[in-house]
N, CA, C and O atoms as CSV, one atom per row, in Angstrom:
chain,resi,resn,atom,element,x,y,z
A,1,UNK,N,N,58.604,11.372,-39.677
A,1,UNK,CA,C,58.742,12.819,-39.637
A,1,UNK,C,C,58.828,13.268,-38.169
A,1,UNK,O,O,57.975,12.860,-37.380
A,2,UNK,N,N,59.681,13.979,-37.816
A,2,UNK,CA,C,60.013,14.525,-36.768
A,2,UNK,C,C,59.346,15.637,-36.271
A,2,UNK,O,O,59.465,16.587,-37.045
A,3,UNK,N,N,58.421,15.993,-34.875
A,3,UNK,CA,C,57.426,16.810,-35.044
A,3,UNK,C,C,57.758,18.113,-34.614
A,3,UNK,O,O,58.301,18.258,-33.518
A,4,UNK,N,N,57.483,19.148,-35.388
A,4,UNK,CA,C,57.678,20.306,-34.948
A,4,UNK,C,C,58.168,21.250,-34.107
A,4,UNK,O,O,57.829,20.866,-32.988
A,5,UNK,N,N,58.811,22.330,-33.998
A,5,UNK,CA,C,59.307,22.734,-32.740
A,5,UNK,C,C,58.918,24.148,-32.812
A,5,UNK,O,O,59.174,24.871,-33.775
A,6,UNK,N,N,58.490,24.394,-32.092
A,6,UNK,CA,C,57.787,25.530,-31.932
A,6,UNK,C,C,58.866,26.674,-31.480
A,6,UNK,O,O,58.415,27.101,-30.417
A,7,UNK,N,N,60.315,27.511,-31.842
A,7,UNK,CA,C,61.169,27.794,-31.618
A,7,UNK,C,C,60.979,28.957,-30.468
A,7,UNK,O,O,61.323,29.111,-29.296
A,8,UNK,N,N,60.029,29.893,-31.740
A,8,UNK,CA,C,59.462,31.250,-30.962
A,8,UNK,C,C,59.198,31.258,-29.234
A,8,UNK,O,O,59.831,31.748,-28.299
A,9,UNK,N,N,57.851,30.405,-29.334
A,9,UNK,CA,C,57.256,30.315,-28.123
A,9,UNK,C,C,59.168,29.351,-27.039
A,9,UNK,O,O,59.644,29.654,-25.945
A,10,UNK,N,N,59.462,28.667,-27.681
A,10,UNK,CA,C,61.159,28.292,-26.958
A,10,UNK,C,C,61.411,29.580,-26.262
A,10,UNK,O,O,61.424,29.702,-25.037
A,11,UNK,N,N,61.627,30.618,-27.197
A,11,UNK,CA,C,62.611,31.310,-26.811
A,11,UNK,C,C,62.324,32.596,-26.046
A,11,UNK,O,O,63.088,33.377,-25.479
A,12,UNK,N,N,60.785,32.587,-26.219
A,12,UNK,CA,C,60.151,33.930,-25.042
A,12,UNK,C,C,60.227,32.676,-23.807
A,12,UNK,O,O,61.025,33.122,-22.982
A,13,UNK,N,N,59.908,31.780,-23.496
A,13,UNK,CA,C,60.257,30.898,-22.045
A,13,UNK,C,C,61.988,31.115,-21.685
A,13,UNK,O,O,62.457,31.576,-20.645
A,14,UNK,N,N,62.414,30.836,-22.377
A,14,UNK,CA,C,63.927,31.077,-22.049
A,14,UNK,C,C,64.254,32.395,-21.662
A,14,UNK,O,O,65.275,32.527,-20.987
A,15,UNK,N,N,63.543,33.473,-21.976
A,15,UNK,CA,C,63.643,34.935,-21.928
A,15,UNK,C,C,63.273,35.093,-20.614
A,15,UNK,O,O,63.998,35.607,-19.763
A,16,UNK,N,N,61.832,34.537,-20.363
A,16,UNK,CA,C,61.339,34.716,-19.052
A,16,UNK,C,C,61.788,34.142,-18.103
A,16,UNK,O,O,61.768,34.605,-16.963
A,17,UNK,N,N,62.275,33.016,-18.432
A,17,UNK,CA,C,63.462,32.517,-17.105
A,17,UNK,C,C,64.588,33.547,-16.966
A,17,UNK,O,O,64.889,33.910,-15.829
A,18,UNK,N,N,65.086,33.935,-17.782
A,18,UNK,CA,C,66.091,34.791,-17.707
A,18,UNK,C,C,65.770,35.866,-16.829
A,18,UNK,O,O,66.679,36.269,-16.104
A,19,UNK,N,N,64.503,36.479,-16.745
A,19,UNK,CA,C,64.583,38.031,-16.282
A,19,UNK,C,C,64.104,37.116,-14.903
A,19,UNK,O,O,64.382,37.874,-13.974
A,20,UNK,N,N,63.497,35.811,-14.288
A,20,UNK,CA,C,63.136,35.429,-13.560
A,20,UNK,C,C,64.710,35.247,-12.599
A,20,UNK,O,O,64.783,35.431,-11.384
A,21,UNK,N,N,65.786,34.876,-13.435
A,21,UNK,CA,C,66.927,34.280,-13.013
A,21,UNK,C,C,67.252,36.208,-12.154
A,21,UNK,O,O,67.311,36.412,-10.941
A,22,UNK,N,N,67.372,37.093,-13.065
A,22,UNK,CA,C,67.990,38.162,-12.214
A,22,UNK,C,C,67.010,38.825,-11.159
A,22,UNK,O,O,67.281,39.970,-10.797
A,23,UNK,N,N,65.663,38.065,-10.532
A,23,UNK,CA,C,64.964,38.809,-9.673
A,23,UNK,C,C,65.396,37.937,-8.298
A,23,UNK,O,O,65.226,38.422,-7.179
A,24,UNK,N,N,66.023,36.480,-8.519
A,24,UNK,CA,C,66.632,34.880,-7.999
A,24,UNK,C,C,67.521,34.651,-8.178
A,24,UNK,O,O,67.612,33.499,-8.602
A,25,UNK,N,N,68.534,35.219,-8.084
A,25,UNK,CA,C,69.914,34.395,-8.031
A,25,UNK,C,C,70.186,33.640,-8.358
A,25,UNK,O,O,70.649,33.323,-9.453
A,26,UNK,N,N,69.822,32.754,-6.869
A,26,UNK,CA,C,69.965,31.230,-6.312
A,26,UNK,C,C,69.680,30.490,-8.269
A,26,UNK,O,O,70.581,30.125,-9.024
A,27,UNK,N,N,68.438,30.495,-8.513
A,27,UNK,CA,C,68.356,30.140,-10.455
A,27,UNK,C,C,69.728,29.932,-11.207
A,27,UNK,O,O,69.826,29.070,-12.080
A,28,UNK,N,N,70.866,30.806,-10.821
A,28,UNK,CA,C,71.653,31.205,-11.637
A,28,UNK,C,C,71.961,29.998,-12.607
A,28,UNK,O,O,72.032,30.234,-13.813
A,29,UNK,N,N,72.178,28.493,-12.053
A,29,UNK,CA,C,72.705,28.393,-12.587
A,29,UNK,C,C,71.665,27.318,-13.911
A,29,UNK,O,O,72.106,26.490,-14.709
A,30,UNK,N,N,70.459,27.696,-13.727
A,30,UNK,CA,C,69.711,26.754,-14.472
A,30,UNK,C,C,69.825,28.113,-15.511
A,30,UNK,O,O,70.188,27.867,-16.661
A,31,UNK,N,N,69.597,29.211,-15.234
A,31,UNK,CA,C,69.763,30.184,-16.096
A,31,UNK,C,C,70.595,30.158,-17.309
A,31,UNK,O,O,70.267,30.407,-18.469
A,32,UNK,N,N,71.825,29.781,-16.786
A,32,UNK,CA,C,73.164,29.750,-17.652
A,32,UNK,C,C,72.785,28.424,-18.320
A,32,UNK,O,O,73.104,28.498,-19.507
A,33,UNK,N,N,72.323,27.438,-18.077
A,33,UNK,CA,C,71.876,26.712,-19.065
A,33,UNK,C,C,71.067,27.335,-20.173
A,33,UNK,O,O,71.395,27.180,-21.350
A,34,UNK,N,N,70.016,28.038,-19.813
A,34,UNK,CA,C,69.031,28.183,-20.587
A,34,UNK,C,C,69.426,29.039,-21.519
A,34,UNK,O,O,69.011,29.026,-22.677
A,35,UNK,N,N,70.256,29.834,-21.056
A,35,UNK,CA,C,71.023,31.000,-22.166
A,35,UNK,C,C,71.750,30.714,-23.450
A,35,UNK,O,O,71.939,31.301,-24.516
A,36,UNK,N,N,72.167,29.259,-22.755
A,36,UNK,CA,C,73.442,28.840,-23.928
A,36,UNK,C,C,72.274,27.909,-24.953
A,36,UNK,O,O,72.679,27.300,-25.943
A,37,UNK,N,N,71.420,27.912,-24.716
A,37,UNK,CA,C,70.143,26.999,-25.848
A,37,UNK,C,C,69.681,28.247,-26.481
A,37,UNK,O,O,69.564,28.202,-27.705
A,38,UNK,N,N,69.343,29.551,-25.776
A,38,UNK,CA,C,69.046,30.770,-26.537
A,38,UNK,C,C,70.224,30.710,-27.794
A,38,UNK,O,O,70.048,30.205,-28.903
A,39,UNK,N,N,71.722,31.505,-27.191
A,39,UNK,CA,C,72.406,31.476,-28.342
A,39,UNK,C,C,72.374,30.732,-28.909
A,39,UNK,O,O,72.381,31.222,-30.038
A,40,UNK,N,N,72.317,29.149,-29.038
A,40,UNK,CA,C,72.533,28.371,-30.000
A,40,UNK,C,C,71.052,28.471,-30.917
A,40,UNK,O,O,71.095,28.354,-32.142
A,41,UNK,N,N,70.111,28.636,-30.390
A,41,UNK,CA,C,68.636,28.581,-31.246
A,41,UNK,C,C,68.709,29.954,-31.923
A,41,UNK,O,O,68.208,29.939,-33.047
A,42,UNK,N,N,69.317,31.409,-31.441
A,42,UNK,CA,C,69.018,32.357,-32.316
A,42,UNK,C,C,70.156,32.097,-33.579
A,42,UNK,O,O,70.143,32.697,-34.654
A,43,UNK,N,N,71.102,31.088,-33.181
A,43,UNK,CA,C,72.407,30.985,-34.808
A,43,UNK,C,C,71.538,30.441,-35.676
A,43,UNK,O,O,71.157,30.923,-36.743
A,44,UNK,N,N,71.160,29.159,-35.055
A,44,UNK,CA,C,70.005,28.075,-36.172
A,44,UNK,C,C,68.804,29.620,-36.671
A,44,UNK,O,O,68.708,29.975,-37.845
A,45,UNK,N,N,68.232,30.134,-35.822
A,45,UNK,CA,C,67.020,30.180,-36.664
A,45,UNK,C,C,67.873,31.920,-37.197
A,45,UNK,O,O,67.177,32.931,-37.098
A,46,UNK,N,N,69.153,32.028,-37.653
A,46,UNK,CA,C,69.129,32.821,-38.893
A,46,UNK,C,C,69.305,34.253,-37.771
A,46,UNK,O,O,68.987,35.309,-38.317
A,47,UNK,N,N,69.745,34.373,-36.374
A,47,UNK,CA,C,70.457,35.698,-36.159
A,47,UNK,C,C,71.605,36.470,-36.575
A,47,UNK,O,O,72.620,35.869,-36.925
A,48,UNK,N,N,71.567,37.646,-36.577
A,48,UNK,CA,C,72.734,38.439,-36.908
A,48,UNK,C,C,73.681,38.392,-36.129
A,48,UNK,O,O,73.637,37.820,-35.040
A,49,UNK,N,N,74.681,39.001,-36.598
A,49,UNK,CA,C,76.187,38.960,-35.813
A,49,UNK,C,C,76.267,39.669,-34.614
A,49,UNK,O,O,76.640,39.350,-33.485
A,50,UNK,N,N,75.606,41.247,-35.360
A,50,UNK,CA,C,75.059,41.818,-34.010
A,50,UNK,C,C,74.574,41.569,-33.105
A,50,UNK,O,O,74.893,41.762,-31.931
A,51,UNK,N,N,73.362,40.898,-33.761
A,51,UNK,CA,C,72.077,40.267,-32.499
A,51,UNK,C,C,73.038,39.708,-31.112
A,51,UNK,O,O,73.141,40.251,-30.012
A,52,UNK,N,N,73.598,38.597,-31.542
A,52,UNK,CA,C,74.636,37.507,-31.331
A,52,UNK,C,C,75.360,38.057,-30.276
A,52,UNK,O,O,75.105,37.945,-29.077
A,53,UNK,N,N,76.423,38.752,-30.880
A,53,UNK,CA,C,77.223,40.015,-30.411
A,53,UNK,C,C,76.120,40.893,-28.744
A,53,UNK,O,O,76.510,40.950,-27.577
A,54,UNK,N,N,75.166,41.264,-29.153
A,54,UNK,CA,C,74.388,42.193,-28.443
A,54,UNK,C,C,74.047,41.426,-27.285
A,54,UNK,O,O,73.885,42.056,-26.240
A,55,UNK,N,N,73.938,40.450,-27.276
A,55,UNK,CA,C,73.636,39.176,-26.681
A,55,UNK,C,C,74.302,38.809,-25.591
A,55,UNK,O,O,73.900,38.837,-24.428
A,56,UNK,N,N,75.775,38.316,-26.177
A,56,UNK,CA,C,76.606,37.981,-25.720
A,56,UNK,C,C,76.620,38.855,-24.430
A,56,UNK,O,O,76.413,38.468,-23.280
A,57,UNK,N,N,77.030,40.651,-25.045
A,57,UNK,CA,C,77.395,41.848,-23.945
A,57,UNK,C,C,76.755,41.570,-22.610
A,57,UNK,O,O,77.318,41.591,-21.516
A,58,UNK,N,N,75.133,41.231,-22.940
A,58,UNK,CA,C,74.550,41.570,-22.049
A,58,UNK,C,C,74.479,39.882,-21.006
A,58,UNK,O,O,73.617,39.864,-20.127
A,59,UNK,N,N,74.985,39.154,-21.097
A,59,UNK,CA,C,74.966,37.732,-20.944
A,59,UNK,C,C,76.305,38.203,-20.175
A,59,UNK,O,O,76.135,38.256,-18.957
A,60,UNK,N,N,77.507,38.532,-20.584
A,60,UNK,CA,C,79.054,38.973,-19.571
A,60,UNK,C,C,78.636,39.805,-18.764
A,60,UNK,O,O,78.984,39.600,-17.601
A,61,UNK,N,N,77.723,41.080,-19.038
A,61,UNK,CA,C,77.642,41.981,-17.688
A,61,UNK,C,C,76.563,41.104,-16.294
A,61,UNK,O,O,76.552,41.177,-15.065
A,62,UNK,N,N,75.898,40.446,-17.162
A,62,UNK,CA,C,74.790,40.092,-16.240
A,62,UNK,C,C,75.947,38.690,-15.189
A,62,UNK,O,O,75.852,38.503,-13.976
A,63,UNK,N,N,76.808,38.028,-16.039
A,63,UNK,CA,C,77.587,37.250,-15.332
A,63,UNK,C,C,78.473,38.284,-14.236
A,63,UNK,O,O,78.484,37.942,-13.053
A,64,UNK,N,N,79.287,39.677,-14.684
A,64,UNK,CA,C,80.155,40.125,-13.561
A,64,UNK,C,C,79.195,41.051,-12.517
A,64,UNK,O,O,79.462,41.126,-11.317
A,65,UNK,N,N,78.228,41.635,-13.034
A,65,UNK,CA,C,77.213,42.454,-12.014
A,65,UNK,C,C,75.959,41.836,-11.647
A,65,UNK,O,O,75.219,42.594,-11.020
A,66,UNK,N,N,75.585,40.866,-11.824
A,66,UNK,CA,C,74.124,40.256,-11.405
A,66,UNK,C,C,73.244,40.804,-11.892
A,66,UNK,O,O,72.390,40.079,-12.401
A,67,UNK,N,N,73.081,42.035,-11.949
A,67,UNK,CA,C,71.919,42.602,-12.825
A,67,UNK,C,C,72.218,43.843,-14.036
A,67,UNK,O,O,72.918,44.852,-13.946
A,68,UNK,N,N,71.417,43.345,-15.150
A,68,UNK,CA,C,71.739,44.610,-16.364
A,68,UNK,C,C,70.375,44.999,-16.309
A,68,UNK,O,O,69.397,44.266,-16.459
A,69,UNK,N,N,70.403,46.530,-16.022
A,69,UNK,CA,C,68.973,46.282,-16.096
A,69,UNK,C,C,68.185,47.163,-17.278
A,69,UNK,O,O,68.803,48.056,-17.858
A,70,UNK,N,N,67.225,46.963,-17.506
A,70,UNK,CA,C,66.380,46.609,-18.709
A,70,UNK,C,C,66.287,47.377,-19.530
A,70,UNK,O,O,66.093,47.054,-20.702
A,71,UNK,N,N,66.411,48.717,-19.087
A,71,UNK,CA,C,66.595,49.902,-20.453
A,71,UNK,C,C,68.410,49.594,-20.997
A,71,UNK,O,O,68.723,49.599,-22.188
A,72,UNK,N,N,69.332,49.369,-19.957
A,72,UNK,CA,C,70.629,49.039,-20.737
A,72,UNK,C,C,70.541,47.914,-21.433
A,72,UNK,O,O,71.337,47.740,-22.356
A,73,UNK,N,N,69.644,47.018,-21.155
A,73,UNK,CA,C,69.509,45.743,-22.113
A,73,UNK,C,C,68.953,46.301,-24.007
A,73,UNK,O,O,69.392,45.912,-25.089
A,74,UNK,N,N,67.843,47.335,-23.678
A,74,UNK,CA,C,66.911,47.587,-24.833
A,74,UNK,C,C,67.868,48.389,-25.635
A,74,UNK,O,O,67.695,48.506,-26.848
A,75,UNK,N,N,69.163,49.113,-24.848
A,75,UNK,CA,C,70.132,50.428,-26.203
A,75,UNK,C,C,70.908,49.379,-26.426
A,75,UNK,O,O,71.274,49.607,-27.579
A,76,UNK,N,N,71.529,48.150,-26.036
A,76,UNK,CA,C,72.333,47.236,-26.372
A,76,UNK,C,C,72.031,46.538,-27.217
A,76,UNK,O,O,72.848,46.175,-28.064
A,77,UNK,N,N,70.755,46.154,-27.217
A,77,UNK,CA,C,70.374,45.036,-28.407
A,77,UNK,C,C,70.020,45.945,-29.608
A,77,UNK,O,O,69.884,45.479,-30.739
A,78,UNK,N,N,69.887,47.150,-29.346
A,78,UNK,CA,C,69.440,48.103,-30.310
A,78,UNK,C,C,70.473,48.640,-31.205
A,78,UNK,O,O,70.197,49.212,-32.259
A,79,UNK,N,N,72.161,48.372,-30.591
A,79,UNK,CA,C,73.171,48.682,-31.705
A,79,UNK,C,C,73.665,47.926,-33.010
A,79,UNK,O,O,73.785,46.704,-32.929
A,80,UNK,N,N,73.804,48.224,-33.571
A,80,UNK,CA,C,73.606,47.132,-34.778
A,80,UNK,C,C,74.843,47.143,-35.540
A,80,UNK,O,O,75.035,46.227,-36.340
A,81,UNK,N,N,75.745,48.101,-35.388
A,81,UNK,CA,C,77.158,48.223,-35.752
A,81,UNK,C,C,77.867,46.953,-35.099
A,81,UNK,O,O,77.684,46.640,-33.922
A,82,UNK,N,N,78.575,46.354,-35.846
A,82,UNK,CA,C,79.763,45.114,-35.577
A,82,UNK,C,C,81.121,46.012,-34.730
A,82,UNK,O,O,81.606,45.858,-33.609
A,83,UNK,N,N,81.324,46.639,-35.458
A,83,UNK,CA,C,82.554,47.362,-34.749
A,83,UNK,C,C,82.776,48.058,-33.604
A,83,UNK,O,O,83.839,48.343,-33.053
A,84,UNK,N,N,81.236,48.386,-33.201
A,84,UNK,CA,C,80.753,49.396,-31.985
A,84,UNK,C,C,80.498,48.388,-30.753
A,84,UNK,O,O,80.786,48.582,-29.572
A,85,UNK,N,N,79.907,47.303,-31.311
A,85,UNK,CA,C,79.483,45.912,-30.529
A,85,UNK,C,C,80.957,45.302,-30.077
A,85,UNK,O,O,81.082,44.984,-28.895
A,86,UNK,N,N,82.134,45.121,-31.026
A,86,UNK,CA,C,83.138,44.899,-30.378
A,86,UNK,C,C,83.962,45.655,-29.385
A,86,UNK,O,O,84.620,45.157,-28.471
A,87,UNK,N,N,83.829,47.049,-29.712
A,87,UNK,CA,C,84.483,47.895,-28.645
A,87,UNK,C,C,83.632,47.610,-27.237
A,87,UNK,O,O,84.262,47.545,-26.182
A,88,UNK,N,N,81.971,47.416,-27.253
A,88,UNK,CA,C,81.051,47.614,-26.070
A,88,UNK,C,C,81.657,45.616,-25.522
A,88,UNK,O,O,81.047,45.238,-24.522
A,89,UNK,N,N,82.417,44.826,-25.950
A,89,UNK,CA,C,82.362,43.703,-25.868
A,89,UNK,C,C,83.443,43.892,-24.998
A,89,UNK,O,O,83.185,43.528,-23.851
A,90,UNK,N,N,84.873,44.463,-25.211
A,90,UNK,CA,C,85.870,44.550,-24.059
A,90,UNK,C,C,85.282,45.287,-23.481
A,90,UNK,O,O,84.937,44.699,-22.456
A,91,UNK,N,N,84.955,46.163,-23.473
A,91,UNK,CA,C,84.339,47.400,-22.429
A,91,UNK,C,C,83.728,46.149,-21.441
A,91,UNK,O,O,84.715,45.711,-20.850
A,92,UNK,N,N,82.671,45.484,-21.067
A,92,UNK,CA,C,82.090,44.617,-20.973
A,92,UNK,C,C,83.185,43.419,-19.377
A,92,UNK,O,O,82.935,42.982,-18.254
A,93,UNK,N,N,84.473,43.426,-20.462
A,93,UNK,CA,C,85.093,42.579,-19.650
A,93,UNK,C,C,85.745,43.274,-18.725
A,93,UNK,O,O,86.034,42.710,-17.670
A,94,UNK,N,N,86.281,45.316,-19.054
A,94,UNK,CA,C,87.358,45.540,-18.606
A,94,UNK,C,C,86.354,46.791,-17.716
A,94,UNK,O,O,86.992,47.338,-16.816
A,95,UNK,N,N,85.498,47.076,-17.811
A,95,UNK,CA,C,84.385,48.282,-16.875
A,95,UNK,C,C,84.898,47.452,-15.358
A,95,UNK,O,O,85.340,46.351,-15.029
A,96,UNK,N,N,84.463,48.952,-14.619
A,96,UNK,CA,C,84.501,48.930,-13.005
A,96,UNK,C,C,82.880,48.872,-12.394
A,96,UNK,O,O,82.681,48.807,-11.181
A,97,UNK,N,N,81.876,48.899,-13.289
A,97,UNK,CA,C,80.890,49.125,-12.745
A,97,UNK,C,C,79.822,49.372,-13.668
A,97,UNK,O,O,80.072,50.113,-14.619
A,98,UNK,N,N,78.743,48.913,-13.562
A,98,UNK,CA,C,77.910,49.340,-15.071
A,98,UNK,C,C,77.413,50.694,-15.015
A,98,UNK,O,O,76.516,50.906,-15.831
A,99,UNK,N,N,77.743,51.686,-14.276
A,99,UNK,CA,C,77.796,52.999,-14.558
A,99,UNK,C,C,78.843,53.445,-15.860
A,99,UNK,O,O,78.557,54.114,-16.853
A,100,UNK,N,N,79.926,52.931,-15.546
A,100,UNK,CA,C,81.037,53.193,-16.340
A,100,UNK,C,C,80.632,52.817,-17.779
A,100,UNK,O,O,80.523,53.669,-18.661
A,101,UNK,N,N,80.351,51.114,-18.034
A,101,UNK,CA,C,79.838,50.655,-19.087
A,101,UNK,C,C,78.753,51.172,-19.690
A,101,UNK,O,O,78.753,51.072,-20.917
A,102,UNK,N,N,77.386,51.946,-18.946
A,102,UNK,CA,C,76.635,52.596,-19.452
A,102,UNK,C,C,77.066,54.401,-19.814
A,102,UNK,O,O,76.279,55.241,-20.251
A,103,UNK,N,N,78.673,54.633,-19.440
A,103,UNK,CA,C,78.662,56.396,-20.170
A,103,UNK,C,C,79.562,55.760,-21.232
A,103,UNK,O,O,79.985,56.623,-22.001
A,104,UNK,N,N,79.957,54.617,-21.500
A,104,UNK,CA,C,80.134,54.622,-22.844
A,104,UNK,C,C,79.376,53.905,-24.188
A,104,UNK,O,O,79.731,53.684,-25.345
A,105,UNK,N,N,77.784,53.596,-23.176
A,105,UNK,CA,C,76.974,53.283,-24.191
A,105,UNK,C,C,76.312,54.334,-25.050
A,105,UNK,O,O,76.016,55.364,-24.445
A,106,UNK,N,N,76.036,54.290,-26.261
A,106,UNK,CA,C,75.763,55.411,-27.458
A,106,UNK,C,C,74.283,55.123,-27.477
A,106,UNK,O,O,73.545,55.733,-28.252
């Protein structure tokens, strides 16, 4: 029997590297590891499309601006519409600035 994995406690460490990665740079790129074990652990343990989606957004802005910061993180993960998440997803690639990306967050 293969022993246990404690996913939860996984994935608040991965979290906290994360907000550790945007106070450090230089981290970046152990970061981007750690992110891509997040997405893959929130598919396994049963996330939404949204979630996923919400995820993603904030994973592209944090790649073109270095920092998303934390109340735009909390209305992002908080949209739950698929269709709204795809419009905020090009927005994402095609914004000048996360001012811009945040007057068309709802």
């Amino acid at each position: 029997m293969s022993p246990s994995i404690d996913y939860i406690s996984l994935l608040k460490e991965a979290y906290e590297e994360m907000h550790r990665f945007f106070a450090n740079p230089e981290t970046y790129e152990q970061a981007f590891e750690r992110r891509q074990y997040i997405f893959d652990l929130k598919l396994i343990m049963g996330a939404t499309k949204a979630e996923y989606k919400a995820e993603s957004i904030v994973y592209t802005l944090g790649r073109r601006f270095r920092v998303v910061p934390e109340e735009m993180q909390t209305k992002l993960l908080a949209v739950t519409d698929v269709a709204d998440l795809d419009r905020l997803m090009a927005l994402s690639f095609d914004c000048q600035s996360l001012d811009e990306f945040a007057s068309q967050l709802r």
